[in-house]
C-alpha positions as CSV (number, residue, x, y, z in Angstrom):
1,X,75.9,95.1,102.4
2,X,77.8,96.9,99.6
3,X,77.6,100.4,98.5
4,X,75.4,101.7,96.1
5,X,77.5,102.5,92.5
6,X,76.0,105.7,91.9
7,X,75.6,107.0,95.5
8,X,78.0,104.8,97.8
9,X,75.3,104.1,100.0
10,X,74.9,100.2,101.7
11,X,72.6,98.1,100.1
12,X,72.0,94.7,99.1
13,X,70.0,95.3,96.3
14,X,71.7,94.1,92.9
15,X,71.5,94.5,89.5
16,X,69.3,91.4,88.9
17,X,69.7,91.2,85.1
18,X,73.4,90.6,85.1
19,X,74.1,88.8,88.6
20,X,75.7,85.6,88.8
21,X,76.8,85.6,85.0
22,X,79.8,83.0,84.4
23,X,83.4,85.0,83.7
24,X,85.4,84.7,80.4
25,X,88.7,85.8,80.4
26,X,88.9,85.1,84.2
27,X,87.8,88.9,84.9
28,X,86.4,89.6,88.2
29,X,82.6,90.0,88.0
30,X,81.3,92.0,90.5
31,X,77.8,92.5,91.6
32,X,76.5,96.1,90.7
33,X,74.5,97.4,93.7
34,X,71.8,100.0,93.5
35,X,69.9,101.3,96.8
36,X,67.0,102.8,94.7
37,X,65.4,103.1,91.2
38,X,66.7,106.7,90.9
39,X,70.2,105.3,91.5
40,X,69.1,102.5,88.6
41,X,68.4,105.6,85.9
42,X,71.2,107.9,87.1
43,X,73.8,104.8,86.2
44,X,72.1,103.2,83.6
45,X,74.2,104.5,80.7
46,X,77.2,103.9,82.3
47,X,75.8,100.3,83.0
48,X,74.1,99.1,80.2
49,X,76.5,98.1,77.4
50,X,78.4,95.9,80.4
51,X,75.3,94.3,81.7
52,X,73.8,93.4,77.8
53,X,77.3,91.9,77.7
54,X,76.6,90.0,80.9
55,X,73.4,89.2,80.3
56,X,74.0,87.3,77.3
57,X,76.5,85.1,79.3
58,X,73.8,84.1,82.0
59,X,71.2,83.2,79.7
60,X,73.6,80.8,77.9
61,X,74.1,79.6,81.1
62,X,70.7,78.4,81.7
63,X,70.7,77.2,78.6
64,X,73.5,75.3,79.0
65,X,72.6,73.9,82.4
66,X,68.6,73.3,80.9
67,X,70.1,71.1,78.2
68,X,72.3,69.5,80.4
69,X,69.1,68.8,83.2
70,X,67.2,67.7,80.4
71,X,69.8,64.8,79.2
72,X,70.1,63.6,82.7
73,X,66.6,63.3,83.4
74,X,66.2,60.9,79.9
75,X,69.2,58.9,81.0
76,X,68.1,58.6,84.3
77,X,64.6,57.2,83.1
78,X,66.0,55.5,79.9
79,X,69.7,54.1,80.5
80,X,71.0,51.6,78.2
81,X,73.4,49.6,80.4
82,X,73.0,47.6,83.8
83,X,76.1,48.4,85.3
84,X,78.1,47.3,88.8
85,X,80.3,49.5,90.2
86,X,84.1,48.1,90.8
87,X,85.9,50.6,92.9
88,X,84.5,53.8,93.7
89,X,87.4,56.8,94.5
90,X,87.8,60.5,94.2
91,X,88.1,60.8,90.7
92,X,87.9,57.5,89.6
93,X,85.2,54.6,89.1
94,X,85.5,51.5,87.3
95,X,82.5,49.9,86.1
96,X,81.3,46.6,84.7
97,X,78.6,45.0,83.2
98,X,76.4,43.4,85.3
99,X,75.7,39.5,84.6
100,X,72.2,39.4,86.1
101,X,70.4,40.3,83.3
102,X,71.8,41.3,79.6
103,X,72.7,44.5,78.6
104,X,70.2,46.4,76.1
105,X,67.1,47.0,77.4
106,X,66.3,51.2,78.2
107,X,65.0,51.2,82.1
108,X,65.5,53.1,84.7
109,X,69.3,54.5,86.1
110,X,69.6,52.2,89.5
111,X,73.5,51.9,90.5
112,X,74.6,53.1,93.6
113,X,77.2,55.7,93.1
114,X,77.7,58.0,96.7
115,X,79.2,60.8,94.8
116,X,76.9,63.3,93.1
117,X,79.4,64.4,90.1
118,X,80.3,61.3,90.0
119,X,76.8,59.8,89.2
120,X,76.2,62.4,86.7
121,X,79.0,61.4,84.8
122,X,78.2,57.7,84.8
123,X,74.8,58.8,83.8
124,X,76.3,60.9,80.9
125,X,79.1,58.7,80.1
126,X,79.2,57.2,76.5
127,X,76.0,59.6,75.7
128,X,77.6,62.7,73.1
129,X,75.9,61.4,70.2
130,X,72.5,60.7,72.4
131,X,72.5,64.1,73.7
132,X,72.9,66.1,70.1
133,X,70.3,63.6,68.7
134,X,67.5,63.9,71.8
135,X,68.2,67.8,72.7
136,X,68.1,68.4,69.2
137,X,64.5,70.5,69.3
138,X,64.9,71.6,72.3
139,X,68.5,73.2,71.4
140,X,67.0,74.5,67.6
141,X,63.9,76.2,70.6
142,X,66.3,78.0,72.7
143,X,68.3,79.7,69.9
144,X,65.5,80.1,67.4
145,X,65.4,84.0,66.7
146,X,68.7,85.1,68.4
147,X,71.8,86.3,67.5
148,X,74.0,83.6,68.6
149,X,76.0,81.1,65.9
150,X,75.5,77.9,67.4
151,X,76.8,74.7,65.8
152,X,77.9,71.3,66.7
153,X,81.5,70.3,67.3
154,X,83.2,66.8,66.7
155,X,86.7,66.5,68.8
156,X,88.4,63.9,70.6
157,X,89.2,63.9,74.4
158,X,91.7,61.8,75.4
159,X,90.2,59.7,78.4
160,X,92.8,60.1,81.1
161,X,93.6,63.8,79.8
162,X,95.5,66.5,82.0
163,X,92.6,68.6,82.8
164,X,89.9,65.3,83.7
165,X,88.7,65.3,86.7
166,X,86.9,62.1,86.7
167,X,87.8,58.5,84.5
168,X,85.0,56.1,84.0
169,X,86.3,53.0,83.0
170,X,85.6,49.2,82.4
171,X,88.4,46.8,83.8
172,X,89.4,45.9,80.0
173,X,89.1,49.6,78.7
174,X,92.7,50.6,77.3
175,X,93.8,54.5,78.2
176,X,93.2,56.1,74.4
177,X,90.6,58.8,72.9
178,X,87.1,58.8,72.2
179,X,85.1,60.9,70.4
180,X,83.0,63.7,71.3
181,X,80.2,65.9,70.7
182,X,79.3,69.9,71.9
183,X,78.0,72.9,71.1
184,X,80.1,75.9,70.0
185,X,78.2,79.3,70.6
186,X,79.7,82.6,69.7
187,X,78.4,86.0,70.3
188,X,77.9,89.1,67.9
189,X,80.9,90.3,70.1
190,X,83.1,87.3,69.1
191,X,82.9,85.4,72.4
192,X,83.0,82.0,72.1
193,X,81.6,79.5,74.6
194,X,81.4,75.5,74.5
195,X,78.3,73.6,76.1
196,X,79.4,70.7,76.9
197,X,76.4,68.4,77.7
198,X,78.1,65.1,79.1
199,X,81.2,66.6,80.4
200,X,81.0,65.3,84.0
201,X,82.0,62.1,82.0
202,X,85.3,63.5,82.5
203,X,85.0,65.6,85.6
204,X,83.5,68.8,84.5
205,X,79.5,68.8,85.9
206,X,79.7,72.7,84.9
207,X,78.1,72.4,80.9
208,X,79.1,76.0,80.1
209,X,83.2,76.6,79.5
210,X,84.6,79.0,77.3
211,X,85.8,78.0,74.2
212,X,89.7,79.0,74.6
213,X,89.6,77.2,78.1
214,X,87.8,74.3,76.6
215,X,90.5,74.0,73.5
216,X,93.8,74.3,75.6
217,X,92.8,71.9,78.5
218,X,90.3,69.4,77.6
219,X,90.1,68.6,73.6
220,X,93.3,66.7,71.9
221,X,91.9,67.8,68.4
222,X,88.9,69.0,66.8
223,X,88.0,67.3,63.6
224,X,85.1,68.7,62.6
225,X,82.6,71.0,62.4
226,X,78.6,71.3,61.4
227,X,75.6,72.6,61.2
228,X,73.4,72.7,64.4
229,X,70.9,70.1,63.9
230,X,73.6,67.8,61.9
231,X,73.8,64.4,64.3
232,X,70.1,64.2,64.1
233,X,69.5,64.3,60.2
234,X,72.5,62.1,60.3
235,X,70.8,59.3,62.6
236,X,70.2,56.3,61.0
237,X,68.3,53.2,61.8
238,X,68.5,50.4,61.6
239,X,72.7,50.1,61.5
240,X,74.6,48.2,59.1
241,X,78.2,46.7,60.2
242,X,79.8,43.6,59.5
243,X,82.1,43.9,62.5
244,X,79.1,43.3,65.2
245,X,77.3,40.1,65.6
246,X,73.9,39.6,63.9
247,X,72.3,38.9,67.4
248,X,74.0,42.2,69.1
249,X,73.2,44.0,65.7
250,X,69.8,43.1,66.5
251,X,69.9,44.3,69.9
252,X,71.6,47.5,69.3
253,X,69.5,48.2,66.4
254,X,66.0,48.0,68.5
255,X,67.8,49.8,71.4
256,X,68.6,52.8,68.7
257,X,65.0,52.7,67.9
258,X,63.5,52.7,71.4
259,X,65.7,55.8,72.0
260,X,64.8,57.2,68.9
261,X,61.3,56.9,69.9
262,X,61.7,58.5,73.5
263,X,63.7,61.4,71.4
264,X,61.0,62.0,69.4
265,X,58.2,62.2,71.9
266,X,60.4,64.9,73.6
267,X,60.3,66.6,70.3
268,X,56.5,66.7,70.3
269,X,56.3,68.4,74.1
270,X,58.7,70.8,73.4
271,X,56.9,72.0,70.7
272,X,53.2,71.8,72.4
273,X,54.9,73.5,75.3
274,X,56.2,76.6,73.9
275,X,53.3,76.7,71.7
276,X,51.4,77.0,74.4
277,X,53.2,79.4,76.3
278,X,52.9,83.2,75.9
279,X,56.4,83.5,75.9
280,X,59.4,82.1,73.7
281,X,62.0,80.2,75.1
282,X,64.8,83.1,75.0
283,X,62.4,85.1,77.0
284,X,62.2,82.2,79.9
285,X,65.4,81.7,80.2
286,X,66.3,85.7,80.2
287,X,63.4,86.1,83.2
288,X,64.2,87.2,86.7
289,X,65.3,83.8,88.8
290,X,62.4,82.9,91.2
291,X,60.0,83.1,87.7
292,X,62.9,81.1,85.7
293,X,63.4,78.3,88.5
294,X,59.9,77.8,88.5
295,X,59.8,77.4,85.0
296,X,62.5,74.9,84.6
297,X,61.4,72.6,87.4
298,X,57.7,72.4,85.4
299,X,59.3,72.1,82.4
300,X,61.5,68.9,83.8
301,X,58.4,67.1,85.2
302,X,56.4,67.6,82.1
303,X,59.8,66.3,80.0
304,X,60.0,63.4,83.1
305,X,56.3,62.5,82.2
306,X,56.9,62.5,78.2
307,X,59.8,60.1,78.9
308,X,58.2,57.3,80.8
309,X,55.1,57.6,78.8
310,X,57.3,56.8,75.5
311,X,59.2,54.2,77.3
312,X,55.9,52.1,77.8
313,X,55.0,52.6,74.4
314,X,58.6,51.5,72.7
315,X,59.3,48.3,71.0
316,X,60.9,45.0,73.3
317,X,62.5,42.8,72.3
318,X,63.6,39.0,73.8
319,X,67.4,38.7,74.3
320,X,68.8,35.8,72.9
């Protein structure tokens, strides 16, 4: 129980549009509690311009934990690798690949991993690029018709950095930098967030930072910037090196396909699904929770569906 801001009288009603919205510049966000709807209108100018603010914050939140849901449920049906897990501690796990079968071939995530962060960042490890290319429609959908500048962001993280949490590593893996991709948002009000898809790769399993947290403790240097939508028009297939072997060229080429393929199936739900919905995306995501839970867990089964469906459908190939 809490008192009522307009009244002071216990309740433990809450403003539901603005609760549990992430903080920026470490302020203390507070629930606002009402005890009635005439407390609601007597407040509401004094309240509003604060919980717009606020509001804005929690949608990108969802969206930022949506896009992040949405990458681990294709990894986890479509993973790349067969791994075996070295060691396994807090913070750490070295991996390698497993000799049973060759690597290659998109199946389903199956590695034993006891800690839950640190399964989502095996899962998302090695997978920036992936994520900007399959989330691509699904990212253009959420920020279609609102006032947020989103683009894509190419930096480097240093792999056993100050501020990681977690180091995914293979036994002949040097300590150095690798790139990486996110998305930088900034609000009419100048706020500027990071979504950062496949951070629990190093530790961070929250997707939503904001950006002058994100610059000072995880990035060694931001090289460039572009235009949302930039690492899918960029894709190409099939890829031509002469520092790969023509039987792993061959390999990696078809595996780029088949998750070109599964990417582009996604592509085609999203947009049946909110064609078919009365409602845009921005409006989902801003709904009260109950109605937005509901909607995300649909919207994951149908995208779960899509992904094993377009799986069957991809091209195999024999391993030499």
């Amino acid at each position: 129980m809490s008192p009522c801001v307009n009244c002071g009288k216990e309740t433990r009603r809450v403003c539901s549009l603005c609760h549990v919205a992430p903080s920026y510049d470490e302020e203390t966000l507070d629930p606002t509690y009402y005890c009635s709807n005439e407390c609601v209108q007597a407040q509401m100018s004094q309240h509003k311009e604060m919980c717009q603010k606020i509001q804005q914050r929690k949608f990108l939140k969802r969206a930022a934990h949506l896009l992040k849901d949405t990458m681990i449920l294709y990894r986890t049906t479509a993973y790349p690798l067969l791994l075996e897990v070295v060691s396994e501690e807090p913070g750490a796990v070295v991996l390698a690949h497993s000799s049973a079968t060759p690597t290659g071939l998109l199946q389903a995530f199956d590695i034993d991993i006891a800690n839950a962060d640190t399964r989502e960042g095996v899962l998302l490890s090695f997978a920036c690029v992936l994520s900007m290319i399959v989330l691509s429609k699904l990212t253009e959908a959420i920020f279609e018709g609102t006032c947020y500048k989103v683009s894509e962001v190419i930096d480097e993280v240093t792999i056993i950095h100050k501020d990681s949490k977690l180091h995914i590593t293979f036994p002949a893996d040097p300590p150095g930098k690798i790139q990486h991709e996110i998305y930088r948002v900034i609000f009419p009000n100048n706020e500027s967030w990071v979504i950062d898809v496949t951070g629990a790769q190093f530790g961070h399993p929250n997707p939503l930072c904001p950006w002058h947290v994100y610059a000072q403790n995880r990035t060694s240097n931001t090289r460039d910037w572009r235009c949302l939508g930039s690492a899918r028009e960029e894709y190409t297939i099939p890829l031509h090196t002469d520092h790969i072997p023509a039987s792993t060229l061959k390999r990696v080429n078809l595996r780029f396909q088949m998750e070109f393929d599964v990417a582009k199936a996604l592509d085609g739900y999203i947009s049946q699904w909110f064609h078919s919905t009365t409602n845009g995306p921005s409006i989902i995501l801003g709904a009260p929770e109950e109605e937005y839970l509901q909607w995300k867990q649909v919207f994951l089964e149908g995208a779960r569906v899509v992904y094993e469906a377009a799986l069957k459908k991809t091209v195999r190939w024999e391993i030499d």
